[in-house]
ZAMAR-474020 format. One record per residue: x, y, z of N, C-alpha, C, O in turn; residue in one letter; residue number from 1. Coordinates in pm, whole numbers, m for minus. Layout:
N
ATOM; n.x; n.y; n.z; ca.x; ca.y; ca.z; c.x; c.y; c.z; o.x; o.y; o.z; rest; nr
ATOM; X; Y; Z; X; Y; Z; X; Y; Z; X; Y; Z; A; NUM
...
//
This chain:
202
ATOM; n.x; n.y; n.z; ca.x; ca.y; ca.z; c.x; c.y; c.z; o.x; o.y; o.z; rest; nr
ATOM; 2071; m2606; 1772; 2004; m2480; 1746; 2009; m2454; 1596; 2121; m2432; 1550; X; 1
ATOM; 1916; m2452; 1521; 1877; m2385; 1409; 1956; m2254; 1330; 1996; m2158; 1395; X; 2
ATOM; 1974; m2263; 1170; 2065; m2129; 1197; 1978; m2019; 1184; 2035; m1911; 1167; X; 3
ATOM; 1842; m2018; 1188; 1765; m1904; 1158; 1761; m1877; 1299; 1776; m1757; 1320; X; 4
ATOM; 1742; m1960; 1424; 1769; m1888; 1598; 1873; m1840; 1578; 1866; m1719; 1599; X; 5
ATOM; 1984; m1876; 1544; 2110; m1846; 1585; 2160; m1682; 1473; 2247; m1600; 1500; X; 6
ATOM; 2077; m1684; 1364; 2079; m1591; 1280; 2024; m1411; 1383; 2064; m1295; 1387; X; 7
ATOM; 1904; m1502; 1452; 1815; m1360; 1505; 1901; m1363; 1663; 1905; m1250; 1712; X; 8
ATOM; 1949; m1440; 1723; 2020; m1410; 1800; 2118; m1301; 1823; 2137; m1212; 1906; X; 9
ATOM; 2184; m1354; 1692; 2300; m1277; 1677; 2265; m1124; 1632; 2333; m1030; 1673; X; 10
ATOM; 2168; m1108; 1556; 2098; m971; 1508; 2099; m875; 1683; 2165; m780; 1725; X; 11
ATOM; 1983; m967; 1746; 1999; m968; 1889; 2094; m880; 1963; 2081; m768; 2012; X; 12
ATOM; 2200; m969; 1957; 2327; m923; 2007; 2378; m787; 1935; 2403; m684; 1998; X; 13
ATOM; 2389; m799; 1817; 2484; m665; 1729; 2352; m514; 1754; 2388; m396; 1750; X; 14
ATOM; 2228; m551; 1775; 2129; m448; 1712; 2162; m343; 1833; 2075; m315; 1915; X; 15
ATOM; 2277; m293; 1839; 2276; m150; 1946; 2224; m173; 2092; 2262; m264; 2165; X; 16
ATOM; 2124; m70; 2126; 2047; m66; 2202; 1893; m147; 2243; 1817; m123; 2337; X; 17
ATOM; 1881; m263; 2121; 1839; m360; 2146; 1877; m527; 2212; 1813; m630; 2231; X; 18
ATOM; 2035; m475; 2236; 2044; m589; 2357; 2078; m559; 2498; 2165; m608; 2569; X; 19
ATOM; 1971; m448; 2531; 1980; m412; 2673; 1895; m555; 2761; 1814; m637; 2717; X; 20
ATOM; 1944; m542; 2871; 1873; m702; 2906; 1860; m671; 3078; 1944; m729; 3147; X; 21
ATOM; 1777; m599; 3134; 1742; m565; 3231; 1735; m676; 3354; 1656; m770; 3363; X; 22
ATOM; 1842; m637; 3447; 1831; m790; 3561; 1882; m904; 3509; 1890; m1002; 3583; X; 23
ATOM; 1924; m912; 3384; 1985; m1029; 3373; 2148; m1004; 3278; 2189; m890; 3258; X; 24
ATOM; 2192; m1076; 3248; 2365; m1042; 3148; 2355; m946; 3069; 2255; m937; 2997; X; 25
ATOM; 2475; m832; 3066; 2461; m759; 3018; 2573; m742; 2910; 2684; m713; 2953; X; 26
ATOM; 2558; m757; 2768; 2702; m782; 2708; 2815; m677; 2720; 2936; m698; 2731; X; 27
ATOM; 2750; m561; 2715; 2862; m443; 2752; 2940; m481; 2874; 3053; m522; 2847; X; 28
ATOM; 2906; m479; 3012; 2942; m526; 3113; 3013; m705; 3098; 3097; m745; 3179; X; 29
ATOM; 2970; m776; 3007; 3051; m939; 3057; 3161; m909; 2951; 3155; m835; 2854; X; 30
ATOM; 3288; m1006; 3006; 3405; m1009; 2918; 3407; m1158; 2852; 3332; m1249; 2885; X; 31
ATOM; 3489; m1164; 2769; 3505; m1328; 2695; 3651; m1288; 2687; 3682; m1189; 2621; X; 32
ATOM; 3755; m1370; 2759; 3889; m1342; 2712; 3947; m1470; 2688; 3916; m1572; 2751; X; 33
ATOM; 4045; m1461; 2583; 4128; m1369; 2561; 4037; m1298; 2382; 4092; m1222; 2303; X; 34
ATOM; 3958; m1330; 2373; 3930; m1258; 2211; 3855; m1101; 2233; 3831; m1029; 2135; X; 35
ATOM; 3826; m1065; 2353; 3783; m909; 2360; 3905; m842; 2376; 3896; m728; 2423; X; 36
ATOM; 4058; m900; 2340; 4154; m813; 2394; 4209; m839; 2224; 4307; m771; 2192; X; 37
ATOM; 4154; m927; 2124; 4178; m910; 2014; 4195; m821; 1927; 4135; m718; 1960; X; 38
ATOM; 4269; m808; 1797; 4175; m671; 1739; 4101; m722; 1645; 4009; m650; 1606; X; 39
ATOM; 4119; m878; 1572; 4010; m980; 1491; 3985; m1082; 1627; 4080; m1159; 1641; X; 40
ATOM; 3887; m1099; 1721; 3831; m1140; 1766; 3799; m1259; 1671; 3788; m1241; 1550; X; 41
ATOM; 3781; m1408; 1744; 3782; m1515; 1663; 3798; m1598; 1843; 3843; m1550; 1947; X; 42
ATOM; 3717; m1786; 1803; 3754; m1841; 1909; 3842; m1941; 1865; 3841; m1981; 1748; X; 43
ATOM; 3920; m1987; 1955; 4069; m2057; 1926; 4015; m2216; 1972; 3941; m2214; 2071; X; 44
ATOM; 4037; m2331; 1924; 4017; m2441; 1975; 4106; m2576; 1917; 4115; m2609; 1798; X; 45
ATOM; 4158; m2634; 2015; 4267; m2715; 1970; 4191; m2812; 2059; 4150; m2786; 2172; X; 46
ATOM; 4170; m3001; 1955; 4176; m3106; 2002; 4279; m3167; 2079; 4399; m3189; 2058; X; 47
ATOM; 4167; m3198; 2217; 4263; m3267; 2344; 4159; m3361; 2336; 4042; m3343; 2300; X; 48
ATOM; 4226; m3489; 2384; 4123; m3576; 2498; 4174; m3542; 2625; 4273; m3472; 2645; X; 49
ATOM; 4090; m3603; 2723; 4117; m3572; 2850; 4020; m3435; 2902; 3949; m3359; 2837; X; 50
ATOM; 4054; m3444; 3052; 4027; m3348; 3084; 4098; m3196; 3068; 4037; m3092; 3094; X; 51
ATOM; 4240; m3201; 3022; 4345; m3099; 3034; 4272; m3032; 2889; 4175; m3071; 2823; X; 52
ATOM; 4352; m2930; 2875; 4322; m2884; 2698; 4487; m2790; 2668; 4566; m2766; 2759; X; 53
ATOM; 4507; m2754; 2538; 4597; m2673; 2522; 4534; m2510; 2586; 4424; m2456; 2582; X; 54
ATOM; 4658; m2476; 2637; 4618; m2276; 2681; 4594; m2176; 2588; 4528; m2075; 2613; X; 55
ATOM; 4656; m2206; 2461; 4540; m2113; 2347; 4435; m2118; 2355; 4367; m2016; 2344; X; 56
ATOM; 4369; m2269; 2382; 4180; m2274; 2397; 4157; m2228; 2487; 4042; m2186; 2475; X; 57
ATOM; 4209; m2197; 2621; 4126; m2135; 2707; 4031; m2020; 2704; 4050; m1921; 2633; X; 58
ATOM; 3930; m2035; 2782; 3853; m1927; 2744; 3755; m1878; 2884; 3665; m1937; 2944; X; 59
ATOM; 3811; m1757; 2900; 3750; m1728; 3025; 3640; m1588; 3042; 3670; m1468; 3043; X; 60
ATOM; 3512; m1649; 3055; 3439; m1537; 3049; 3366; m1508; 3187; 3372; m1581; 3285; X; 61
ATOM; 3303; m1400; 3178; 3281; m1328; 3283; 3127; m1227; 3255; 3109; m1129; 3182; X; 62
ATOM; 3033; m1303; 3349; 2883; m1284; 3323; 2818; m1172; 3426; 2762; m1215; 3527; X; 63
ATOM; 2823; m1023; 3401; 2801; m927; 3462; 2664; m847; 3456; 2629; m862; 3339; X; 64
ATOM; 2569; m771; 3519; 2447; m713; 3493; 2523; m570; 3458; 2640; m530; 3460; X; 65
ATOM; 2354; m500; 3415; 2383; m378; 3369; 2478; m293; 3423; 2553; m210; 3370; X; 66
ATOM; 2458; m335; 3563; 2527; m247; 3695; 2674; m276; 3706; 2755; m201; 3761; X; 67
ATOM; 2702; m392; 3649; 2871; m426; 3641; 2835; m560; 3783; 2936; m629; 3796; X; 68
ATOM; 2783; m579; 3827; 2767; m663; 3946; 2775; m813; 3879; 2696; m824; 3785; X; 69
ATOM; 2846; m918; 3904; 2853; m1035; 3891; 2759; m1124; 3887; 2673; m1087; 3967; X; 70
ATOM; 2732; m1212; 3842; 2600; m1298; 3823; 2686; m1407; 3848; 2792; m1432; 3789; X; 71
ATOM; 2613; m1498; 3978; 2678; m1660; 3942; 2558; m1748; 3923; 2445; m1710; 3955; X; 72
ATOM; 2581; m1856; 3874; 2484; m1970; 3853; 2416; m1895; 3768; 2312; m1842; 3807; X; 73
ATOM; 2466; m1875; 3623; 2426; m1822; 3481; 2451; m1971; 3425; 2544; m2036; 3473; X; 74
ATOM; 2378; m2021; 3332; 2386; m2132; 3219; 2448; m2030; 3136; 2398; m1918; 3126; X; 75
ATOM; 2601; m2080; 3051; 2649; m2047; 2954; 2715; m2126; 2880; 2810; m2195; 2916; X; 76
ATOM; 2644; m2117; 2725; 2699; m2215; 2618; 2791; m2160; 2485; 2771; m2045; 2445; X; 77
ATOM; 2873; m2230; 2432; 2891; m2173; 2336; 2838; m2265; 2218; 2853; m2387; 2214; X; 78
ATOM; 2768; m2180; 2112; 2730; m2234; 2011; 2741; m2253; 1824; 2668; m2199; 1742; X; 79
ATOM; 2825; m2322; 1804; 2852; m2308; 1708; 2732; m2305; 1536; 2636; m2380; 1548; X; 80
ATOM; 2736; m2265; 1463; 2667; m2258; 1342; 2680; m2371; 1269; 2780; m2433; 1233; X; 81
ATOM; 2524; m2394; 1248; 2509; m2532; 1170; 2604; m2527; 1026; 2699; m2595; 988; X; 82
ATOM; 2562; m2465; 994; 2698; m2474; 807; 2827; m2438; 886; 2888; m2350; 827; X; 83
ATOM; 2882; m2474; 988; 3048; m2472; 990; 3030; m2601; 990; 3143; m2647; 973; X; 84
ATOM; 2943; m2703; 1002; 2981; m2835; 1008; 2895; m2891; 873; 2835; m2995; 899; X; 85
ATOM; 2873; m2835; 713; 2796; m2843; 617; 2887; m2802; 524; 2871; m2682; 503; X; 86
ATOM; 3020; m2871; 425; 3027; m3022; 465; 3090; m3084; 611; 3040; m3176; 677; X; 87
ATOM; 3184; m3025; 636; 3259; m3064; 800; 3351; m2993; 783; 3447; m3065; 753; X; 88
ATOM; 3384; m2869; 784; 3486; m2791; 800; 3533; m2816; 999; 3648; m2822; 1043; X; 89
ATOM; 3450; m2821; 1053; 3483; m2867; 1197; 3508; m2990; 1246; 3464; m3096; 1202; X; 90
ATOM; 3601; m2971; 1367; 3543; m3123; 1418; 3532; m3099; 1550; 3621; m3022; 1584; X; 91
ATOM; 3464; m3129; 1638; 3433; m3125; 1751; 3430; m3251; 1814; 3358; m3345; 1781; X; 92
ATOM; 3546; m3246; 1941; 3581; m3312; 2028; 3500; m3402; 2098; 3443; m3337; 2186; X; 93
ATOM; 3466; m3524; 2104; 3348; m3562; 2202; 3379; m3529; 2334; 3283; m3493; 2402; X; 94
ATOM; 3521; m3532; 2402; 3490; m3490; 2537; 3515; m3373; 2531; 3575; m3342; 2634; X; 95
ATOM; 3496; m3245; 2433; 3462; m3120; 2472; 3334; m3063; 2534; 3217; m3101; 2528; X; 96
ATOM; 3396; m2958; 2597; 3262; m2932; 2703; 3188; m2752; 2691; 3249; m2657; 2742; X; 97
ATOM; 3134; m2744; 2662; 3104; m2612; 2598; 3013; m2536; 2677; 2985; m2420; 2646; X; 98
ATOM; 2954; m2606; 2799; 2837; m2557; 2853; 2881; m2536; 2989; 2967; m2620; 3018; X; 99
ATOM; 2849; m2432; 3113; 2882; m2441; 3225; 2801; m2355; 3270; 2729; m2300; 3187; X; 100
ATOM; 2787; m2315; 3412; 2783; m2240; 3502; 2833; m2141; 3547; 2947; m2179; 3572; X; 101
ATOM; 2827; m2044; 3574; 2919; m1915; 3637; 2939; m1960; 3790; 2868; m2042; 3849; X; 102
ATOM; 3051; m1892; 3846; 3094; m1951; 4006; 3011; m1837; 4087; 2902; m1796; 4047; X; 103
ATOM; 3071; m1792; 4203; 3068; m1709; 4261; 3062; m1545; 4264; 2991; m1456; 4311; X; 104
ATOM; 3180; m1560; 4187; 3237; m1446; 4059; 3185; m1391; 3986; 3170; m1271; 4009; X; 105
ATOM; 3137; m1438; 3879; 3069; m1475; 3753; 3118; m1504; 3631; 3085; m1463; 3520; X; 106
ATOM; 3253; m1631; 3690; 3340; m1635; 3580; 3283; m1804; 3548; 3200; m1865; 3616; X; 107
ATOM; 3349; m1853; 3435; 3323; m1918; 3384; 3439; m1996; 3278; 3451; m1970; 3158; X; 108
ATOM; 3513; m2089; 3349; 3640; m2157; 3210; 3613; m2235; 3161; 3553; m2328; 3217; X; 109
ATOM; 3650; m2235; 3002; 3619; m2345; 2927; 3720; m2352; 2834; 3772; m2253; 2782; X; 110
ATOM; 3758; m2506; 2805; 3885; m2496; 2718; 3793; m2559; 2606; 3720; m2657; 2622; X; 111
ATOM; 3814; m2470; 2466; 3766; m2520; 2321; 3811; m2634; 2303; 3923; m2642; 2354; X; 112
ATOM; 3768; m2758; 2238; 3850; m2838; 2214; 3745; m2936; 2069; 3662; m3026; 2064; X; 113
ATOM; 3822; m2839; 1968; 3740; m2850; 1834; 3871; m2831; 1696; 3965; m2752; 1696; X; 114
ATOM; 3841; m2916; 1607; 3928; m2856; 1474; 3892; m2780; 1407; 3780; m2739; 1438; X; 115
ATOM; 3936; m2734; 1321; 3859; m2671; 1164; 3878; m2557; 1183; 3940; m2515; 1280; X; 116
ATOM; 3815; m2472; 1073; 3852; m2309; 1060; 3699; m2329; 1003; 3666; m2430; 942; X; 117
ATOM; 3584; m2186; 1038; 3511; m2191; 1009; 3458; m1978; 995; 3438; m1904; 1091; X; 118
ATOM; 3450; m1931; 814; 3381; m1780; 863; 3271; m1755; 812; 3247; m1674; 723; X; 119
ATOM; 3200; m1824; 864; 3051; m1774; 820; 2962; m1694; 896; 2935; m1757; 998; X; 120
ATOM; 2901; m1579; 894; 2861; m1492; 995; 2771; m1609; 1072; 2691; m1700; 1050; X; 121
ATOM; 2865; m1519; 1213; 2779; m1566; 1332; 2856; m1677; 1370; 2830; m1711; 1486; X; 122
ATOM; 2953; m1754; 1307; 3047; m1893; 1330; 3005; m1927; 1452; 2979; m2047; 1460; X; 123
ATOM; 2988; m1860; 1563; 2995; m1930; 1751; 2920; m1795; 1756; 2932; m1695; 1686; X; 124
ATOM; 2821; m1830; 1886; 2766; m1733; 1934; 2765; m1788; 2104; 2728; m1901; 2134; X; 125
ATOM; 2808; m1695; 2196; 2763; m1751; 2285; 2676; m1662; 2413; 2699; m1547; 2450; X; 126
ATOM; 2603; m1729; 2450; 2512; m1698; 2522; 2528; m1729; 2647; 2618; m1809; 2674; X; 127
ATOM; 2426; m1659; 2779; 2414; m1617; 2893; 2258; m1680; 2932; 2176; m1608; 2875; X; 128
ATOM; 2189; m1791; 3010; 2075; m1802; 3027; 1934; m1789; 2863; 1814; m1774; 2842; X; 129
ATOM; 2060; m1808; 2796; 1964; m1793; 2643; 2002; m1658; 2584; 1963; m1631; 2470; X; 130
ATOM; 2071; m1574; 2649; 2070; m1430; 2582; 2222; m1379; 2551; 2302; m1376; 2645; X; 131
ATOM; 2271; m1330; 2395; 2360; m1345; 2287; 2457; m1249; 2385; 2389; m1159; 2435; X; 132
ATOM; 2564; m1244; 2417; 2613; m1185; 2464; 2781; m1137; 2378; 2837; m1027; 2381; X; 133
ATOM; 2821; m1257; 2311; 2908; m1249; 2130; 2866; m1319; 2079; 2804; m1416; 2123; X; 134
ATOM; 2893; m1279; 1927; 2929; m1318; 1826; 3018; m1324; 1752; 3068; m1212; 1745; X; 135
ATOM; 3070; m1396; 1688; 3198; m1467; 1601; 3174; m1478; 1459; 3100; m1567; 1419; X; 136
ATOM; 3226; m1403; 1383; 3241; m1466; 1247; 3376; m1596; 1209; 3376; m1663; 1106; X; 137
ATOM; 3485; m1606; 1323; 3590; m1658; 1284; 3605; m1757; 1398; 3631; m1720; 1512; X; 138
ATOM; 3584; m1917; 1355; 3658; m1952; 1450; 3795; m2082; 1398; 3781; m2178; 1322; X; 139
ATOM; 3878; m2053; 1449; 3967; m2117; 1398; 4047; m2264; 1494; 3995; m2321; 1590; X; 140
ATOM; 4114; m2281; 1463; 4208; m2414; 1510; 4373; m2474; 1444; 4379; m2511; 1327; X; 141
ATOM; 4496; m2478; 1535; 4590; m2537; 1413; 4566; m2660; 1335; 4634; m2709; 1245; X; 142
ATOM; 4403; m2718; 1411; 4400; m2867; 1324; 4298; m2784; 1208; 4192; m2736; 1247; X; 143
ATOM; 4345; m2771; 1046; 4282; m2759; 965; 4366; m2769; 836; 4431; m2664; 827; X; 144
ATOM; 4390; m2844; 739; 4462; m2825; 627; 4453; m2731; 493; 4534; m2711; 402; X; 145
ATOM; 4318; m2680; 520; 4252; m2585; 414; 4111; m2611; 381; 4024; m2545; 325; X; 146
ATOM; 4116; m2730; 435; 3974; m2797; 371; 3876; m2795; 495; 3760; m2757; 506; X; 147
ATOM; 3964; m2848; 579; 3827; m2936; 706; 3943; m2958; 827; 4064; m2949; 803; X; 148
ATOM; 3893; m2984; 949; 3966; m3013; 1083; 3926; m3155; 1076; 3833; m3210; 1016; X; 149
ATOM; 4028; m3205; 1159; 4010; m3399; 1138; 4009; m3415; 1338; 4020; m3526; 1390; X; 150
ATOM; 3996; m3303; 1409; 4004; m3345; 1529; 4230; m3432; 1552; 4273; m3503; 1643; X; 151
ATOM; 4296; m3386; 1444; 4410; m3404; 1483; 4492; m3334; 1437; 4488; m3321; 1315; X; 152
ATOM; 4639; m3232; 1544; 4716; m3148; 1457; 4807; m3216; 1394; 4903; m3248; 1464; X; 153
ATOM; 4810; m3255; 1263; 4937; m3317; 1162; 4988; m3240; 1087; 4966; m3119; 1083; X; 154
ATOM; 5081; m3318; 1005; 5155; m3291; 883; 5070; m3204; 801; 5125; m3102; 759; X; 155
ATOM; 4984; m3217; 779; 4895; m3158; 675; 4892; m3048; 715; 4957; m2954; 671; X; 156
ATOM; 4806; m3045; 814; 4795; m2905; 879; 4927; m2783; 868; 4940; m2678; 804; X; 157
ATOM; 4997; m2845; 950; 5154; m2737; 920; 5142; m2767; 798; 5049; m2691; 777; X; 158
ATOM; 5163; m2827; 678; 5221; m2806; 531; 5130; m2676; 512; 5191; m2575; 477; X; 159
ATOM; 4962; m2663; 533; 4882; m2566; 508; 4936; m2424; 601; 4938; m2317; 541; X; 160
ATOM; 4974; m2429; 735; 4992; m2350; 796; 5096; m2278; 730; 5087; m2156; 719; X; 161
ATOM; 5209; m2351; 676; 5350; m2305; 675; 5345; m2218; 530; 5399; m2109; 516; X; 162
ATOM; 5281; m2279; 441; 5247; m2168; 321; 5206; m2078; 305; 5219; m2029; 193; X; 163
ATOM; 5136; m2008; 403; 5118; m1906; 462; 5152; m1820; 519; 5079; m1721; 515; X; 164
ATOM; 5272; m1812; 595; 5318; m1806; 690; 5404; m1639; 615; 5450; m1640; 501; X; 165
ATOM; 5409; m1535; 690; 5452; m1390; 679; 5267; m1365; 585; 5217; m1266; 639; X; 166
ATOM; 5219; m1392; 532; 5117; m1351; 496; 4983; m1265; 583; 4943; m1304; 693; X; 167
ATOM; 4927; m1151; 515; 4805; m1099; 576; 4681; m1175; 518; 4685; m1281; 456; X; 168
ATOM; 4579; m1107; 548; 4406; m1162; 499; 4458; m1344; 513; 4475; m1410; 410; X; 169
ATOM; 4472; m1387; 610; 4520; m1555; 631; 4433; m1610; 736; 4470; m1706; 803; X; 170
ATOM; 4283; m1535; 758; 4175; m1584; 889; 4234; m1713; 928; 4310; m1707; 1024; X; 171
ATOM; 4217; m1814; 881; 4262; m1963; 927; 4374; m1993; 979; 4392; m2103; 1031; X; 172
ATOM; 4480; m1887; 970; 4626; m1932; 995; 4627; m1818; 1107; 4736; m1816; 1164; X; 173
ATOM; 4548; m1733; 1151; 4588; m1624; 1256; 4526; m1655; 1347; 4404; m1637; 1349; X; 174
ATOM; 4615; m1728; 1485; 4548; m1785; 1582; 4538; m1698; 1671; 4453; m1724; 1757; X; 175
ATOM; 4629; m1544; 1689; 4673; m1458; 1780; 4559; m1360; 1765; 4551; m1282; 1860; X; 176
ATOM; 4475; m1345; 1678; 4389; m1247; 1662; 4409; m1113; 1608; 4329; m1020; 1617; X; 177
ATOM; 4546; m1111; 1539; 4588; m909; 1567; 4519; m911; 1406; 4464; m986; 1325; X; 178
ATOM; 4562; m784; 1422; 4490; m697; 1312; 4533; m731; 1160; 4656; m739; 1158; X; 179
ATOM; 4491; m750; 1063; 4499; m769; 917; 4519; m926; 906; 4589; m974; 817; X; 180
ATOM; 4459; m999; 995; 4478; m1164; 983; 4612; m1238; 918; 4623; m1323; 831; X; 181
ATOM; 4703; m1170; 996; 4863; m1225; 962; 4877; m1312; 1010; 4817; m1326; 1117; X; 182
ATOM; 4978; m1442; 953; 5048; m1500; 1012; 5205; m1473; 1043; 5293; m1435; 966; X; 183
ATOM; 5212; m1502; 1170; 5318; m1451; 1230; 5408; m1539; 1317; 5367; m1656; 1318; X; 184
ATOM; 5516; m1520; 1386; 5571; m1598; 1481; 5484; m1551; 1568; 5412; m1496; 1486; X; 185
ATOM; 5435; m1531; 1666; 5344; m1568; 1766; 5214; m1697; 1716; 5173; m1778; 1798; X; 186
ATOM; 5176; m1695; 1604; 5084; m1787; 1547; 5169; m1937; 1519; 5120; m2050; 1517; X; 187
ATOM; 5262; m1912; 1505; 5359; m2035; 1509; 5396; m2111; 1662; 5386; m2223; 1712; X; 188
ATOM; 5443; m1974; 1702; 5464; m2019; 1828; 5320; m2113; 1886; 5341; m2228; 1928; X; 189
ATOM; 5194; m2063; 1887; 5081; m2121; 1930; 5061; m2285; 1833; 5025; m2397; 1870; X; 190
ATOM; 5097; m2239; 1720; 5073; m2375; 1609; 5169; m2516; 1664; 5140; m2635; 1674; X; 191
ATOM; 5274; m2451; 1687; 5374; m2558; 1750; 5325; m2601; 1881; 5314; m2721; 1902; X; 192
ATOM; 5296; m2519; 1965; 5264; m2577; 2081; 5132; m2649; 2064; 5095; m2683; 2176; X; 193
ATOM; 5049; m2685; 1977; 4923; m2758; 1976; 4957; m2910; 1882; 4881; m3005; 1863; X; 194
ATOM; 5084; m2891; 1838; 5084; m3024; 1715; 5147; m3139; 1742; 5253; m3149; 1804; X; 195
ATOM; 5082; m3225; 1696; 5048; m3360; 1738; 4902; m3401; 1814; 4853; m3513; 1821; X; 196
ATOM; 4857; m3292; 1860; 4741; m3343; 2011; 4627; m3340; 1911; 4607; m3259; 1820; X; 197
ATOM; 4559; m3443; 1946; 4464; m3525; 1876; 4375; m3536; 2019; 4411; m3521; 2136; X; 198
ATOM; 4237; m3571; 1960; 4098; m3611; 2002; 3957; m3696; 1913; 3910; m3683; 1800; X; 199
ATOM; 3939; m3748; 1983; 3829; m3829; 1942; 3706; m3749; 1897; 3651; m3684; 1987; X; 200
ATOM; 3657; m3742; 1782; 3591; m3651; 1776; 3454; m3629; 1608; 3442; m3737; 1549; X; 201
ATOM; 3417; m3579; 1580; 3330; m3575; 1483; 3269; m3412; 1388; 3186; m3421; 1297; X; 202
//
């Protein structure tokens, strides 16, 4: 997707009362958790191969109409912005899976499984049957050294993480989402539990 779609998308999404969406997803009504319980909202994604992923990436959303009523068998993708990968601040997993279906419910799990730190408005947008339901300026990962995600959590990475570390305004290093982009022991705690795990990826 283009970043000028993904530009008016997102307009889309933020413009008020222009993303009412009659009979079909309604963003007020759907949830994306855990980043709507954020207070910097951002999506979390740590390289796995396999089918498993780390539980920071999880990501569980929930595709509702105006009425609050559940929608299943919704196409939902998440889409990332062409300049997070211009030069490669990302890396994205080849067996990550970004696209699914809603169940019964109208839920929908997907584990991120991407490197890099990326804030350029609009970073991930994701959508409902084509229609913007968030937007992201922040998406982050513990695989990133400052520069770029290599699709593996190393040495580098913690040396970058760890210099940081008690610091605010730190987007890249705040995996927990709270308020003033700190790094913290809970962001550690998450950093540790993702390092070493590597994926094949680009």
């Amino acid at each position: 997707m283009n970043v000028t779609l993904i530009a008016l998308l997102a307009l889309l999404l933020l413009g008020g009362t222009a993303h009412a969406n009659p009979g079909g997803p309604d963003p007020d009504h759907c949830t994306v958790l855990p980043p709507d319980e954020m207070a910097s909202p951002r999506l979390v994604g740590v390289p796995v191969n396999g089918s498993g992923g780390a539980s920071i990436a999880d990501l569980d959303i929930c595709i509702r109409s105006i009425t609050g009523d559940p929608l299943s068998d919704i196409f939902v993708q998440v889409t990332f912005r062409a300049s997070c990968n211009d030069p490669d601040p990302l890396c994205i997993c080849t067996t990550g899976v970004f696209t699914g279906f809603t169940d019964l419910e109208g839920h929908l799990r997907l584990n991120l499984k991407f490197g890099g730190c990326c804030q350029d408005a609009y970073s991930a947008i994701i959508d409902a049957e084509g229609f913007p339901i968030r937007a992201y300026s922040i998406v982050v990962s513990p695989d990133y050294d400052g520069v770029r995600g290599n699709c593996a959590v190393t040495l580098a990475d913690f040396v970058y993480f760890t210099t940081g570390y008690g610091q605010t305004g730190a987007p890249c290093r705040n995996l927990d989402g709270d308020a003033g982009d700190s790094c913290t022991l809970p962001d550690f705690v998450e950093f540790a539990s993702a390092y070493a795990s590597s994926c094949g990826g680009d």
